[in-house]
PDB file as gemmi writes it, atoms N, CA and C in Angstrom:
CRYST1    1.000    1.000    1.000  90.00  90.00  90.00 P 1                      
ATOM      1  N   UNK A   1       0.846  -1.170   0.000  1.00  0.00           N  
ATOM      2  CA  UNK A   1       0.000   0.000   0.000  1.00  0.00           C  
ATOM      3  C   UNK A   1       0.897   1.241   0.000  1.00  0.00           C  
ATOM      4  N   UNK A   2       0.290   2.310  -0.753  1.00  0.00           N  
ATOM      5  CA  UNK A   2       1.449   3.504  -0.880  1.00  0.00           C  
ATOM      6  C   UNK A   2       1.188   3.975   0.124  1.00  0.00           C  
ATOM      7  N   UNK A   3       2.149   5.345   0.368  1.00  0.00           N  
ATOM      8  CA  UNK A   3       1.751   6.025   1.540  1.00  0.00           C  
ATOM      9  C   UNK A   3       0.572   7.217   1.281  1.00  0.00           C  
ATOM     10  N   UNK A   4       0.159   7.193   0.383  1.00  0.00           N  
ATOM     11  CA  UNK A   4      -0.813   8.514  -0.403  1.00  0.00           C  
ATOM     12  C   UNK A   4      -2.332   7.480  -0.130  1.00  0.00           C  
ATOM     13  N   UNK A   5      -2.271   6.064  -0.347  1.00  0.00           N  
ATOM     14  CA  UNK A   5      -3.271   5.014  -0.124  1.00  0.00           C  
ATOM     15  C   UNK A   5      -3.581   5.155   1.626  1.00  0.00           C  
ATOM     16  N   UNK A   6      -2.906   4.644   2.420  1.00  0.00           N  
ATOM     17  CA  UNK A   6      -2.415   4.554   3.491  1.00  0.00           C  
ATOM     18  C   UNK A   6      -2.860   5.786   3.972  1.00  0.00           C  
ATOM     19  N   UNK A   7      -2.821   6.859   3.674  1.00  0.00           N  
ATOM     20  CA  UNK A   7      -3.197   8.536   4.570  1.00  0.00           C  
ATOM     21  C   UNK A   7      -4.377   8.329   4.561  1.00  0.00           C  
ATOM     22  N   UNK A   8      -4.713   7.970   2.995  1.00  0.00           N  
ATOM     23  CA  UNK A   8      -6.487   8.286   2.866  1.00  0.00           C  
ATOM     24  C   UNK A   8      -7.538   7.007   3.580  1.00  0.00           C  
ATOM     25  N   UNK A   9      -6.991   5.927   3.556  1.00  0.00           N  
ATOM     26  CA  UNK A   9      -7.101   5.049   4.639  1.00  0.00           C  
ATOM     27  C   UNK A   9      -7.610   5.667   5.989  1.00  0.00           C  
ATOM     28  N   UNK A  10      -6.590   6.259   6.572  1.00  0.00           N  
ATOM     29  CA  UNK A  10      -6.820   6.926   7.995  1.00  0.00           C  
ATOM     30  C   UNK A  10      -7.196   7.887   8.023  1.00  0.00           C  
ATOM     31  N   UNK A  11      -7.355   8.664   6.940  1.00  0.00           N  
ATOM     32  CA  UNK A  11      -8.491  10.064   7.262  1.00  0.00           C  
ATOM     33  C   UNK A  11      -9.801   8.846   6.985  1.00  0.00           C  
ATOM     34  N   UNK A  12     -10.224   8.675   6.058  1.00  0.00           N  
ATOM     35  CA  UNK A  12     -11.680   7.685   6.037  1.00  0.00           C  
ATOM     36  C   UNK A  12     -11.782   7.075   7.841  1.00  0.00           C  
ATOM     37  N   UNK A  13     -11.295   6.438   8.216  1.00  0.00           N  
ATOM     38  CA  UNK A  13     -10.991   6.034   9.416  1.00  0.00           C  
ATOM     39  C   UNK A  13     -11.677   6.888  10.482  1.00  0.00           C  
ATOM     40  N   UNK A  14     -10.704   8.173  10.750  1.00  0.00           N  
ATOM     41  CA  UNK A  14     -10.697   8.958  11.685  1.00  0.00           C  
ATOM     42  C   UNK A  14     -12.389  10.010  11.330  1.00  0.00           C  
ATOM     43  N   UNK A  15     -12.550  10.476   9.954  1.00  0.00           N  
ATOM     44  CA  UNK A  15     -13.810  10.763   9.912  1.00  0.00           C  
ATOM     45  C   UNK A  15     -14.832   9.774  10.446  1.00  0.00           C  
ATOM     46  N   UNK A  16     -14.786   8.823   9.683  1.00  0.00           N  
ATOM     47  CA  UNK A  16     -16.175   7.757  10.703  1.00  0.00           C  
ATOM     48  C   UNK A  16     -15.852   8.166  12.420  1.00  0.00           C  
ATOM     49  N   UNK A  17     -14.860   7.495  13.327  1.00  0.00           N  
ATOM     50  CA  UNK A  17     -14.744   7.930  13.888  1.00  0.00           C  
ATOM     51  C   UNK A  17     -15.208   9.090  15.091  1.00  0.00           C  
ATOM     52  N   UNK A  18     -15.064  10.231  14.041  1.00  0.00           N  
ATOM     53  CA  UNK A  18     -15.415  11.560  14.103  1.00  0.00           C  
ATOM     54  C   UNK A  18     -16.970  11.673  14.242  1.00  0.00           C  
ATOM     55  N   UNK A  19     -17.273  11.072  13.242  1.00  0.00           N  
ATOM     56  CA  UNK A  19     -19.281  10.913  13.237  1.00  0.00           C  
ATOM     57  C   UNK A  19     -19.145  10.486  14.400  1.00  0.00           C  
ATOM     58  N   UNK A  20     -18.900   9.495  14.495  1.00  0.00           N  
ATOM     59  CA  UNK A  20     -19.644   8.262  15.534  1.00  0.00           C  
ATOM     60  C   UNK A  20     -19.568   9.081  17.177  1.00  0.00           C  
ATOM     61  N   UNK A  21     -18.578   9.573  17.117  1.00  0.00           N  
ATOM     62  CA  UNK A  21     -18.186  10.280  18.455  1.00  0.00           C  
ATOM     63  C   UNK A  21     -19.502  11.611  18.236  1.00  0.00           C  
ATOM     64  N   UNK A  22     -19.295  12.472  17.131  1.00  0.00           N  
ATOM     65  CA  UNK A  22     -20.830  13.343  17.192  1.00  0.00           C  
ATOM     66  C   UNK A  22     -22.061  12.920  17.197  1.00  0.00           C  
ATOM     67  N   UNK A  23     -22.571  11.709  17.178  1.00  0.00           N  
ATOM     68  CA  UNK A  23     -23.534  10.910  17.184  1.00  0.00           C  
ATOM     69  C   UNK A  23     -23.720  10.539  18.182  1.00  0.00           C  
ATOM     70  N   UNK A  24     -23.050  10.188  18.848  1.00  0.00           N  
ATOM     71  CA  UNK A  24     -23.330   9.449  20.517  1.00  0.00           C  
ATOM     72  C   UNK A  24     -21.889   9.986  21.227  1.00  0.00           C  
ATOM     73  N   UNK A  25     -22.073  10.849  21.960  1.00  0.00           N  
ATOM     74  CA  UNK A  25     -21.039  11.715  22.585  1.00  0.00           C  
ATOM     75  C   UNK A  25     -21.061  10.923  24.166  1.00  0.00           C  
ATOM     76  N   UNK A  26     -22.383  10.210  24.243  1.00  0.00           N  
ATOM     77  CA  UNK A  26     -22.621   9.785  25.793  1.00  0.00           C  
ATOM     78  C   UNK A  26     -21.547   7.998  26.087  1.00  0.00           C  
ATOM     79  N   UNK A  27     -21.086   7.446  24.439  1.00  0.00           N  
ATOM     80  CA  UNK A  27     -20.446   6.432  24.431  1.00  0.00           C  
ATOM     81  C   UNK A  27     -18.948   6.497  24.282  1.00  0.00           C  
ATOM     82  N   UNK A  28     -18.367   8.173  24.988  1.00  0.00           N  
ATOM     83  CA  UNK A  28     -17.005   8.717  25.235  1.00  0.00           C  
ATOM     84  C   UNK A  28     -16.964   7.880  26.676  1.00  0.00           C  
ATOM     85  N   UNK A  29     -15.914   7.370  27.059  1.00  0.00           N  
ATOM     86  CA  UNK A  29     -15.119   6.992  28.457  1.00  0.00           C  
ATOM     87  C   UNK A  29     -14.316   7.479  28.909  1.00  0.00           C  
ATOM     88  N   UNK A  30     -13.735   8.086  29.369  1.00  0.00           N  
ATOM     89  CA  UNK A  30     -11.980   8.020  29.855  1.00  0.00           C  
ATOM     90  C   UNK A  30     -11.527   6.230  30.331  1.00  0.00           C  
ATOM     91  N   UNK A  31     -10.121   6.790  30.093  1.00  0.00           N  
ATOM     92  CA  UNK A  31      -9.337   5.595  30.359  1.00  0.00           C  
ATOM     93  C   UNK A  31      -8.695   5.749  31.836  1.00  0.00           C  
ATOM     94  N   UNK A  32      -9.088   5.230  32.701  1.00  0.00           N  
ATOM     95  CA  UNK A  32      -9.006   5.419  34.156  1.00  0.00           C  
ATOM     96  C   UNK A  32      -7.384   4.818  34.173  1.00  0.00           C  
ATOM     97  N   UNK A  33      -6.877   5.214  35.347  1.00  0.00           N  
ATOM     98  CA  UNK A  33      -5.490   4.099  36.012  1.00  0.00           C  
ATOM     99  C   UNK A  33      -5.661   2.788  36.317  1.00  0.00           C  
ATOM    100  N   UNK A  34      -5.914   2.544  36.666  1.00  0.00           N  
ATOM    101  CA  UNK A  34      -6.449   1.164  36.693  1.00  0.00           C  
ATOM    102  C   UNK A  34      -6.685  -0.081  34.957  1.00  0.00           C  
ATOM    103  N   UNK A  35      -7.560   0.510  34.609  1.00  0.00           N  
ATOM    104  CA  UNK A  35      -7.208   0.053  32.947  1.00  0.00           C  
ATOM    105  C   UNK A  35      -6.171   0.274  32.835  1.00  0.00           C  
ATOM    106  N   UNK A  36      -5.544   1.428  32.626  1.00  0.00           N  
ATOM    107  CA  UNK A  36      -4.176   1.783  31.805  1.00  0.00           C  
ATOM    108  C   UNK A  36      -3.162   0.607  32.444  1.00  0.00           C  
ATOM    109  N   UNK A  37      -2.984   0.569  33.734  1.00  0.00           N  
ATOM    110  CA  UNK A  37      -2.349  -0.651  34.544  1.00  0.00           C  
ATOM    111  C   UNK A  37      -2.797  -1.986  33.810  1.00  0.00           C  
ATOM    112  N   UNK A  38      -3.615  -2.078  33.790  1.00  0.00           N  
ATOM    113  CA  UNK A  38      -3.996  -3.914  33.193  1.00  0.00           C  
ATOM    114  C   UNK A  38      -3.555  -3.768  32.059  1.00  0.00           C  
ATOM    115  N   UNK A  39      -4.260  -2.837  31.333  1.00  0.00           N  
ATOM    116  CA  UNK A  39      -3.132  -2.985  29.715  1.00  0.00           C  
ATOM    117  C   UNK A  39      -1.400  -3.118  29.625  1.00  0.00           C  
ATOM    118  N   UNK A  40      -1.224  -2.360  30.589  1.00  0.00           N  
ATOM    119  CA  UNK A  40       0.420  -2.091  30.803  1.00  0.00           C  
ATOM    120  C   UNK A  40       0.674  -3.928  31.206  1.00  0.00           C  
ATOM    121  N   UNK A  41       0.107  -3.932  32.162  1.00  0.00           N  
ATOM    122  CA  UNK A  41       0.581  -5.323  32.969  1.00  0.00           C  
ATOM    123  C   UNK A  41       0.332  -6.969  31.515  1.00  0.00           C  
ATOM    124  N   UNK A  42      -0.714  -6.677  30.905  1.00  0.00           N  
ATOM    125  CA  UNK A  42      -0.131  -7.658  29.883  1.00  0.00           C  
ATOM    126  C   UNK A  42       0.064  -7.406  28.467  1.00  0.00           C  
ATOM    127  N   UNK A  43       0.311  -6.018  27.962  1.00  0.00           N  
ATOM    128  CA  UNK A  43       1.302  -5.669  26.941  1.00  0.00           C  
ATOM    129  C   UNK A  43       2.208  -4.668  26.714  1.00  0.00           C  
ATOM    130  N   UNK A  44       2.636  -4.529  28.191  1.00  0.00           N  
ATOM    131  CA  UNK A  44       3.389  -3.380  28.448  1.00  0.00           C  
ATOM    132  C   UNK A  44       5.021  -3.674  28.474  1.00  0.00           C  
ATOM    133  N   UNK A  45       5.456  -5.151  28.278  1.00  0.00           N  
ATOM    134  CA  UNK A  45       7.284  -5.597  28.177  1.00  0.00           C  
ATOM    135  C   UNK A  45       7.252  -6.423  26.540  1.00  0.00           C  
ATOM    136  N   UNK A  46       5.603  -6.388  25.699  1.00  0.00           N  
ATOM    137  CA  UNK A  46       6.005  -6.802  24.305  1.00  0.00           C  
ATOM    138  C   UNK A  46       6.571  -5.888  23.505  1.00  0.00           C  
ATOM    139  N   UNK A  47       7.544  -6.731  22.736  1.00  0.00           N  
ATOM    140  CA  UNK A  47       8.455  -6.038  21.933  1.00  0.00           C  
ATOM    141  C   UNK A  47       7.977  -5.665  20.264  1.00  0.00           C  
ATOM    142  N   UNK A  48       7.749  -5.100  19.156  1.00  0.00           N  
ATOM    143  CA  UNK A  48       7.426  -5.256  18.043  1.00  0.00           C  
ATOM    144  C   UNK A  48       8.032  -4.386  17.489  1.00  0.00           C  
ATOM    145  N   UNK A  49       8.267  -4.684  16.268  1.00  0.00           N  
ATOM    146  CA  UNK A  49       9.236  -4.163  14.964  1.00  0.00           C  
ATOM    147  C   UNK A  49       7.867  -3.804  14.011  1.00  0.00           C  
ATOM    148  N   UNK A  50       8.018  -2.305  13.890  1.00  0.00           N  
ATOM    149  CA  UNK A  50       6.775  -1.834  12.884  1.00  0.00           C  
ATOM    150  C   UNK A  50       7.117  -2.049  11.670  1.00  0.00           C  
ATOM    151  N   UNK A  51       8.356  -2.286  11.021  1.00  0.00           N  
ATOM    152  CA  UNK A  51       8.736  -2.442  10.197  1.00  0.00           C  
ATOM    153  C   UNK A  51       8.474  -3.963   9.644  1.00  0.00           C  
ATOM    154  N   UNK A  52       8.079  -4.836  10.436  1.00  0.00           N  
ATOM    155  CA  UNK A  52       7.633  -6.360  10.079  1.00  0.00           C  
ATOM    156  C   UNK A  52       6.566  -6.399   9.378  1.00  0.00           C  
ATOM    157  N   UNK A  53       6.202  -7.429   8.647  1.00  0.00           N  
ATOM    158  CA  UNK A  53       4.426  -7.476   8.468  1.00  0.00           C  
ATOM    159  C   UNK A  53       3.562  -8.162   9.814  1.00  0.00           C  
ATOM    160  N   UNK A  54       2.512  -8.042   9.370  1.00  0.00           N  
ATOM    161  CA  UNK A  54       2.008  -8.866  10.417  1.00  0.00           C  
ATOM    162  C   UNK A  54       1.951 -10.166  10.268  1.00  0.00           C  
ATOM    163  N   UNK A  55       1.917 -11.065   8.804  1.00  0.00           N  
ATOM    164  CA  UNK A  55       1.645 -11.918   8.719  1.00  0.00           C  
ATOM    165  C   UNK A  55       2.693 -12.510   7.735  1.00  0.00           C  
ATOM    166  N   UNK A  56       2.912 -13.427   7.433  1.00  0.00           N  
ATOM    167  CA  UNK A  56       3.694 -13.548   5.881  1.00  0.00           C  
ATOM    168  C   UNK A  56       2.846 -13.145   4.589  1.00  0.00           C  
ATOM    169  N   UNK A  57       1.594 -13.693   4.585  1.00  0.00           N  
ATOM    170  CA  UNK A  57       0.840 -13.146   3.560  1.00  0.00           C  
ATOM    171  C   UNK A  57       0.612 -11.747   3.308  1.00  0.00           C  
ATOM    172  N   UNK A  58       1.659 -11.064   4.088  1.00  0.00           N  
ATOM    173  CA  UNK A  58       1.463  -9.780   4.035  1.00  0.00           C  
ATOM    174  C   UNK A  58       2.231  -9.226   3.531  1.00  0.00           C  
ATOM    175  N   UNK A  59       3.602 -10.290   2.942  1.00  0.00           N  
ATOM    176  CA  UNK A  59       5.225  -9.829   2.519  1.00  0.00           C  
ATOM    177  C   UNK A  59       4.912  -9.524   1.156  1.00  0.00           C  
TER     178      UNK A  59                                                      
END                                                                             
């Protein structure tokens, strides 16, 4: 995917997004300490290379 593909990807993305959040403003959360801790605690020492694919079918 180019990177000109790839932008427009994530603006499409971030507009839906964008609706969905002006549409139902009451289905905003914060992310408390506690979450942020549990996330940390089981993917907070994985390592990843962005530069990998995710898959082989992806090479």
């Amino acid at each position: 995917m180019e990177s000109s593909e790839s932008d427009s990807m994530v603006l499409r993305i971030l507009g839906l997004l964008a609706a969905d959040i002006d549409e139902h403003p009451g289905r905003l959360k914060a992310v408390d300490s506690e979450l942020l801790a549990r996330i940390n605690s089981l993917v907070g020492d994985v390592q990843i290379d962005l530069t990998e694919p995710l898959c082989r079918d992806d090479e």
